[in-house]
N, C-alpha and C positions, 0 to 999 in steps of 0.2 A: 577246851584248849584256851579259848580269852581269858579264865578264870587264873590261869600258869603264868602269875606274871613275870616271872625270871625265864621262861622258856620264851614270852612273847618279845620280852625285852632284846634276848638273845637274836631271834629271826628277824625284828627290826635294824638292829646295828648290822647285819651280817646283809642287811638287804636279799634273804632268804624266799627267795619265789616261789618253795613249795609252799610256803604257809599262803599265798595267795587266794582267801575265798574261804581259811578257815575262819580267819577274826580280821579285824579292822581296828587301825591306831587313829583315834583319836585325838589330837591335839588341844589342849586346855586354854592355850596362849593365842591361838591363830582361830579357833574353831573349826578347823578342816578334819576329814578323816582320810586317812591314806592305807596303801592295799602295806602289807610289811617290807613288800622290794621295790616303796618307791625310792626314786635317786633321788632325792632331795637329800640334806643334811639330817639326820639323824634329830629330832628334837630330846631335849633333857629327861632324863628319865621320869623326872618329878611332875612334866608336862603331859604326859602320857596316859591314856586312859584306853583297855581295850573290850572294846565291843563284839557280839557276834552276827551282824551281820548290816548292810549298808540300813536298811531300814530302820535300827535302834540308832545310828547315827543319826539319821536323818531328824530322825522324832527327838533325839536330846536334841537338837540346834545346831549342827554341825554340818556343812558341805564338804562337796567331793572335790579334790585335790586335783588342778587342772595341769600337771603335770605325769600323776602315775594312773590315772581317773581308775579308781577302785571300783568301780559301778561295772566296771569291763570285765573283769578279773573272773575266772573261771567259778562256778557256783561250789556250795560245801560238796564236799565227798563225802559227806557223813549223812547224807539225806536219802542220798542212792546206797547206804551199806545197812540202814537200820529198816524195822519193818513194824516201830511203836506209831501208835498217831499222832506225834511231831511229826517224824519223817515222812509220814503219809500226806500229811498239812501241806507239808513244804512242795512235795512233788505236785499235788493237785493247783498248788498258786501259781504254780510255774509253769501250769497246763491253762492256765486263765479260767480255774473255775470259779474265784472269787468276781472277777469282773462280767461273765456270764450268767451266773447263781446267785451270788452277793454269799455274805459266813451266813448264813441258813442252809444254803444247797453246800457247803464246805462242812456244814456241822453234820447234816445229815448223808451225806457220803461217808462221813467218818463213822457215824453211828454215836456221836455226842451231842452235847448240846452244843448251840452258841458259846456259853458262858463258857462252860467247859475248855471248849477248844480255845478260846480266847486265851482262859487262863494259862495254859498249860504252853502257848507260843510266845505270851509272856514271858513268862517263868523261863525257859530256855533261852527265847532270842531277843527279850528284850522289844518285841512289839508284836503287835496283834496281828491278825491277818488282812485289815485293810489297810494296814502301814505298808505291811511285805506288800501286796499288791500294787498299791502306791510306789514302792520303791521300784518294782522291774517296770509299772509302767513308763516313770522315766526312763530309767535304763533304756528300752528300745525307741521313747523317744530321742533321746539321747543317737544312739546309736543309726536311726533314720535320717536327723536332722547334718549328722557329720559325714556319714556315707552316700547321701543319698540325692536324687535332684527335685524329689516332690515335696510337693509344696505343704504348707506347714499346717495348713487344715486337712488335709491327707493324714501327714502323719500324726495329728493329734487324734484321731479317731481311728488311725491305725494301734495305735500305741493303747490303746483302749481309755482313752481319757472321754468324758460323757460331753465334755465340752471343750471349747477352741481359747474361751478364759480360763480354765481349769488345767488344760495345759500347760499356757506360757505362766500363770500363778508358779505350778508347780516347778518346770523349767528353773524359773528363776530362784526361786526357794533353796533346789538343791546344790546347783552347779552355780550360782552368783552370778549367771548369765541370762541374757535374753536367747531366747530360741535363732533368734538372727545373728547375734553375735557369737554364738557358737559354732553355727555354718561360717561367718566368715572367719573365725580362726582357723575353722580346719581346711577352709582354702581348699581349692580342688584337688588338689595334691592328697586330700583324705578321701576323695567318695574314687570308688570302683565304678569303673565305667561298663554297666552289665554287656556282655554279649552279645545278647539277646534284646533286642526290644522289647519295655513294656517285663524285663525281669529286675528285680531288688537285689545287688551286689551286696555281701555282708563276708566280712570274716566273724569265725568263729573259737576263740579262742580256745585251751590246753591246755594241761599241767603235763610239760615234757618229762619224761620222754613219750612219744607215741609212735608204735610201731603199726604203721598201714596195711600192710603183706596181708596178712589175717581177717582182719575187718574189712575193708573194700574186697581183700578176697573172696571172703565166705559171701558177703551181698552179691558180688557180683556173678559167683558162680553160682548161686541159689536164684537167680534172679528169673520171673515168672515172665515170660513174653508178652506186652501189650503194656505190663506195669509198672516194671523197672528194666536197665538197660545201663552198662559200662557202653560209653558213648567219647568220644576225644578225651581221656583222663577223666571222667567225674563219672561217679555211678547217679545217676537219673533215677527218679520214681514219681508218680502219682500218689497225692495224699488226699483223703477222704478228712473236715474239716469242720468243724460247728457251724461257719456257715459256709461255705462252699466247697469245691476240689483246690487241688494245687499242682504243680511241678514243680519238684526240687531237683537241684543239679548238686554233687557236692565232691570239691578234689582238696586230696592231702598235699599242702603247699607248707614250705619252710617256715614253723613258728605258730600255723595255725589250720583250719579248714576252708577252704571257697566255698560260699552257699551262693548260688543265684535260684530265687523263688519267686515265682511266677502264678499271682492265686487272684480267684476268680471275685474276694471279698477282704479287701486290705486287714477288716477284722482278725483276720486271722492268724497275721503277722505273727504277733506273740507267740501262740499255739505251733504252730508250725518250726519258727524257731526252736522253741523248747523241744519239743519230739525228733528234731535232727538232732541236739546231744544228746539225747535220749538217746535214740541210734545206735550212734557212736560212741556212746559212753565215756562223753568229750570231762566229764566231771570226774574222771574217777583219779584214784591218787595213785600213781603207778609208785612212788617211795615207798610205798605201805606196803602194796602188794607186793611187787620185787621182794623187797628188804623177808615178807615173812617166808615167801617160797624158797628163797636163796638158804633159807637156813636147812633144808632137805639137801645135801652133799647130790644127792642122782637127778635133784632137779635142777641146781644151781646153776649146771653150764648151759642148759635148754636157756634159763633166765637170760646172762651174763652174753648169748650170742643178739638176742635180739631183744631188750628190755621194751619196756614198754606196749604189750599186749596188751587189748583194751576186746569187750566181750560185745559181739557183734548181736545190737539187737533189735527193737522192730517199731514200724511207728502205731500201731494197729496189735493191739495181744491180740484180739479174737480173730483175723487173719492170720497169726499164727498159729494160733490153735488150728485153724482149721489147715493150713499148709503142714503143720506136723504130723496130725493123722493122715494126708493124703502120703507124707513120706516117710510111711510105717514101711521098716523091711523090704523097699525099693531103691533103686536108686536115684542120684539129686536127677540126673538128666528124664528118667521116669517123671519122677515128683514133680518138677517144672511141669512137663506134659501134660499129666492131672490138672494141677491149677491152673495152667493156659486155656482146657475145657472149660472150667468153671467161669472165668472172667470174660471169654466170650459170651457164653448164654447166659448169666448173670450181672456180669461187671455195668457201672456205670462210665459208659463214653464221656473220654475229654478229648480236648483241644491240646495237642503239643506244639506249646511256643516256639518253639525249635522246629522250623520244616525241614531236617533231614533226621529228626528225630525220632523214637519209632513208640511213644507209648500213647496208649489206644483208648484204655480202662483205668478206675479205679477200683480197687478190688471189692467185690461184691459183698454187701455187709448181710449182717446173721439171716435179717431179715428178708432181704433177696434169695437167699439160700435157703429161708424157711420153707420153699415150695416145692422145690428140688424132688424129683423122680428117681429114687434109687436105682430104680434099671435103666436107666438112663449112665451111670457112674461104671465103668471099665476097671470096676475093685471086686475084690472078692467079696463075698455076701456081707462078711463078720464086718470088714472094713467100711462098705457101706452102711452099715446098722453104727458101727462107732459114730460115724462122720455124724448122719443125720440124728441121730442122740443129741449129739455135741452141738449140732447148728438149732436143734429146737430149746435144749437150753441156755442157749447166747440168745436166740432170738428175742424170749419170752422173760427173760431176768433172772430166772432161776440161777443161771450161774453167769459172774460178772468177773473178766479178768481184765485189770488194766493198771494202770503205774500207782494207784489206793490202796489195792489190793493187798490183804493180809496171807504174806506167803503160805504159813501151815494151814488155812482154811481154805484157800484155791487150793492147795493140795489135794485136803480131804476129800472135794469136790471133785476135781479131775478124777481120783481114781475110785472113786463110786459109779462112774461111766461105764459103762460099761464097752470092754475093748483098751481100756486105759492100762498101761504099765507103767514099772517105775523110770523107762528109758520118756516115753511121752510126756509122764508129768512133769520129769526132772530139766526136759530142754525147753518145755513152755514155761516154768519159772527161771529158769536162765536167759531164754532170750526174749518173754514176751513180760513177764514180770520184773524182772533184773534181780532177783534173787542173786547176791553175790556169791553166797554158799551153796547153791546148785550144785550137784554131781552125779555125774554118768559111770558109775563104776561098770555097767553092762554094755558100754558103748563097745562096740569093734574095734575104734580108731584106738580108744583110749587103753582097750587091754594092751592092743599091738603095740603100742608104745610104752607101756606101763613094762611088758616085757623086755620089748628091746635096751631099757635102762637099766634093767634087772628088778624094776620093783614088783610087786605083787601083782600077779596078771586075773588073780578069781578075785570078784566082784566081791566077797565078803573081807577077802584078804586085804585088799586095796583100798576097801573102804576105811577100814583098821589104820591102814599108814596113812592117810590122807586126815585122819583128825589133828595131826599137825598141822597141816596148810589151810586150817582152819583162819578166817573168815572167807580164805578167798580161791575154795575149791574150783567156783568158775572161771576163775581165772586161770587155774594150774591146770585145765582142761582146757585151753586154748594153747598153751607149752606143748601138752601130750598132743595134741591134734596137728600141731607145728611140724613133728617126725616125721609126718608120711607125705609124698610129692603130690598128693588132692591139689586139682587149683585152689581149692576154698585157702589154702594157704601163701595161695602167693597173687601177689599184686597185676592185674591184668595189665599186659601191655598195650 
């Protein structure tokens, strides 16, 4: 996209807010870089230079523009749609494994070298991977310092900086501010005053449109007792954390999402933010998807009533893996059931910040589950033999599914499992992987509506029309799942 500069030039003058998060305007005259809808005047063409992403800013000389602050602006959409090892790069940075690993534990998750991976983040974004690092860790401190009441050695070691000089360095480096005169521009009128005590207020930002109904739906109606919970508007969960648990709270508010996060190791900050977009799939680019569904005439009007579907997904793959085999061929209210067992005798007990709250656990990892008594398990034998397959190879490394992961080789993996089909493997790269091209042609919901529109209701037929609505199958399977009155579809009151 940066590379198009008569397209970039175009979405800057039009102050075009989709392009928010895909590139970044650089200014030659000012040194600033700005997101393409900020309101500022428009600078001359000739002064223009566009970049991909804040951290190649950052590293030419350039700061963030204290009027549109570009550092805010929703992450690329093109990281969560591709499955090369850039886009695998990018998601693992934004999981904080650069700051936990250092690029040794990033090269070797990728299966590259250092150099390698270096090169090749170069080559595309224009900086390395402890630039990118560097840049989100401002960003949250950034985003701590203006929302927030803790104090500034807090947030520098939340924000993952190694030191309290190494912060206000950077601080001022980027934003031309001191970390104090940052708080007091934004004046209390910028920080959220959490609910809860002892929880961190943060908005979340979007690329509108986003449609709620669906995503809070499907969480809240799948939601496992002890561990998550639709509680006064926010869907509620315990997160499992590099270093400790959490509790997230998170409601659809006009323009953006309410997170208030409550975690037992400020560390975690980053981590935790990242994996609620994750989630919600707060990144993705609804213009794109829309725009290519709409061009199917029997899918357009499902599109054109509620735009903006986003694919509801998980903070945890191997919890979902294993929640997906427990909800082979049962139903969601069964399935919750299953997993309500498991996270009792299993799950790790927390603390909810919230005393009229009701979550209990954090969901029981592979390893917990490695001990597991199949006759103990209220499934049919087969189902049992799947489950504990599945749990001794998450347990022991044999199989690793998480936002790194190369979608056709998790596949292949999944269904050498034994008990695996193609409805299992397809909804754990949909929702635990984020495979944007995932599809359910054997789904029930998705024939029954695949009918009722008149399109092709057999599974090989439907597949056939759906290479149209290619890249973003999972997407046009959230449309079809829209038809039927399931709560998973509609927004809890």
């Amino acid at each position: 996209m940066y590379t198009d500069t008569d397209r970039c030039v175009r979405a800057v003058q039009s102050k075009d807010a989709r392009f928010d998060g895909w590139f970044f305007t650089a200014v030659l005259t000012t040194r600033i870089y700005c997101r393409p809808s900020c309101p500022a005047v428009p600078p001359k063409v000739e002064n223009m230079t566009f970049l991909p992403s804040a951290a190649a800013c950052q590293q030419a000389g350039f700061r963030a523009c204290k009027r549109c602050r570009p550092d805010t602006s929703p992450g690329s959409p093109e990281w969560n749609a591709r499955a090369d090892a850039v886009a695998r790069a990018m998601r693992l940075i934004q999981d904080g494994v650069v700051d936990r690993e250092g690029v040794p534990g990033l090269a070797a998750r990728l299966g590259y070298s250092a150099r390698q991976v270096e090169r090749q983040l170069n080559a595309e974004l224009g900086a390395g991977p402890l630039a990118l690092a560097r840049a989100q860790r401002a960003q949250t401190a950034r985003l701590l310092i203006e929302t927030s009441e803790l104090p500034m050695g807090d947030i520098a070691f939340a924000a993952g900086f190694s030191s309290i000089r190494t912060f206000n360095d950077t601080v001022r480096e980027v934003f031309a501010l001191a970390p104090s005169e940052l708080r007091s521009r934004a004046g209390k009128t910028g920080r959220q005053k959490p609910r809860i005590p002892g929880t961190i207020s943060l908005r979340l930002p979007y690329r509108a449109p986003l449609n709620p109904d669906n995503l809070f739906g499907h969480l809240a109606a799948t939601a496992v007792p002890g561990v998550e919970e639709w509680r006064a508007g926010a869907y509620r969960r315990t997160l499992r954390l590099p270093y400790g648990t959490g509790v997230v709270a998170l409601s659809p508010q006009p323009g953006h999402i309410g997170c208030q996060l409550a975690l037992t190791d400020l560390r975690d900050l980053t981590i935790a933010i990242s994996r609620c977009r994750w989630m919600l799939d707060l990144d993705a680019d609804p213009e794109a998807v829309d725009g290519q569904l709409r061009c199917d005439p029997l899918l357009a009007p499902l599109v054109d009533k509620a735009p903006g579907r986003r694919v509801p997904r998980t903070v945890d793959a191997a919890e979902f893996a294993v929640r997906a085999v427990l909800g082979q061929q049962v139903s969601t209210a069964a399935a919750r059931t299953h997993a309500a067992r498991l996270v009792t005798a299993y799950g790790e007990p927390v603390a909810d910040p919230d005393p009229d709250g009701g979550l209990t656990h954090v969901f029981p990892s592979p390893q917990a589950l490695a001990g597991l008594d199949p006759e103990a398990l209220a499934l049919p034998r087969s189902r049992r033999t799947t489950l504990t397959t599945l749990v001794a190879a998450l347990a022991e490394g044999s199989l690793t599914l998480g936002i790194d992961s190369d979608w056709e080789a998790a596949r292949a993996q999944l269904n050498a499992l034994p008990g695996f089909g193609p409805w299992t493997t397809e909804v754990i790269a949909m929702r635990a992987l984020g495979d944007p091209d995932a599809f359910l042609p054997s789904d029930l919901g998705v024939r029954r509506a695949a009918a009722g529109l008149g399109l092709p209701s057999t599974p090989a037929a439907l597949t056939a029309r759906a290479a149209d609505w290619r890249p973003w199958r999972a997407y046009a399977v959230q449309y079809l799942w829209a038809t039927d009155s399931h709560p998973v579809n509609h927004l809890p009151v």
